[in-house]
C-alpha positions in Angstrom: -17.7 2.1 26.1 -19.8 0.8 28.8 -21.1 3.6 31.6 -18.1 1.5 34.0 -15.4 1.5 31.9 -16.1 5.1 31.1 -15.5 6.4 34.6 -12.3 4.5 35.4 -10.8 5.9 32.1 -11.7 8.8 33.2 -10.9 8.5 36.8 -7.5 6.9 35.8 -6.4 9.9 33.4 -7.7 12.5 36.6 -5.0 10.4 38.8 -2.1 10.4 36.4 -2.3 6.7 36.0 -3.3 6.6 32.2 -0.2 4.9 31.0 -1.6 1.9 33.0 -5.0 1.9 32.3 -4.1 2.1 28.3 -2.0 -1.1 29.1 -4.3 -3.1 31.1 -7.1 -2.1 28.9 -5.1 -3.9 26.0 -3.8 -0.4 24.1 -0.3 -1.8 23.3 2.3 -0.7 21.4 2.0 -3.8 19.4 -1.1 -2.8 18.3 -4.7 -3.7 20.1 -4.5 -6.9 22.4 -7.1 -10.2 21.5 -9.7 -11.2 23.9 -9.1 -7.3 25.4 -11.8 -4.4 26.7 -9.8 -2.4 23.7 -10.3 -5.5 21.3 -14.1 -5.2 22.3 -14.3 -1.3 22.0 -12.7 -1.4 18.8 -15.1 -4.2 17.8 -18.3 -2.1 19.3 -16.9 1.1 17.3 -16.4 -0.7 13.9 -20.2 -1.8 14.1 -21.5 1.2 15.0 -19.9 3.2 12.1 -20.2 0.8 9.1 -17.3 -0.9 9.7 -14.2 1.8 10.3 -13.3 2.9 13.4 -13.4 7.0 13.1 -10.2 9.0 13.0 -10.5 11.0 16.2 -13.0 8.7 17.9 -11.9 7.3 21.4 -10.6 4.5 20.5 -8.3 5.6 18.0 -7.0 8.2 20.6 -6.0 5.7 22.9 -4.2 3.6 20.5 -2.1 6.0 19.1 -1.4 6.3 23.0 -1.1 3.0 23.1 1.4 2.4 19.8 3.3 5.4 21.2 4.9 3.3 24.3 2.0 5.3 26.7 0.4 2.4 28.0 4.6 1.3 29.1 4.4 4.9 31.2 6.6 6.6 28.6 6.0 10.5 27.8 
């Protein structure tokens, strides 16, 4: 994740506004958007680790977020 998208993540989650940031991001519950920063993150992961994306790793976190109705502002 670029050095940007980093601290508005992390700025986001520090506000409470998570849910939306997973969503606009492209975390959805339908799985990860095309043409998204998650699609890209996913994409920069894969290719960094041999072609997986890590259990545990960022961008599986926000995912499961994400697939879990989170990014909709559910708890």
């Amino acid at each position: 994740m670029d050095p940007v998208t980093s601290a508005a993540v992390g700025a986001a989650g520090a506000q409470g506004s998570t849910p939306k940031v997973l969503g606009a991001a492209g975390f959805t519950s339908g799985g990860i958007a095309a043409g998204s920063t998650a699609a890209k993150m996913m994409s920069a992961s894969a290719v960094a680790s041999g072609g997986r994306v890590g259990a545990g790793s960022l961008v599986s976190a926000c995912q499961s977020k994400g697939a879990s109705g989170a990014s909709k502002g559910k708890k």
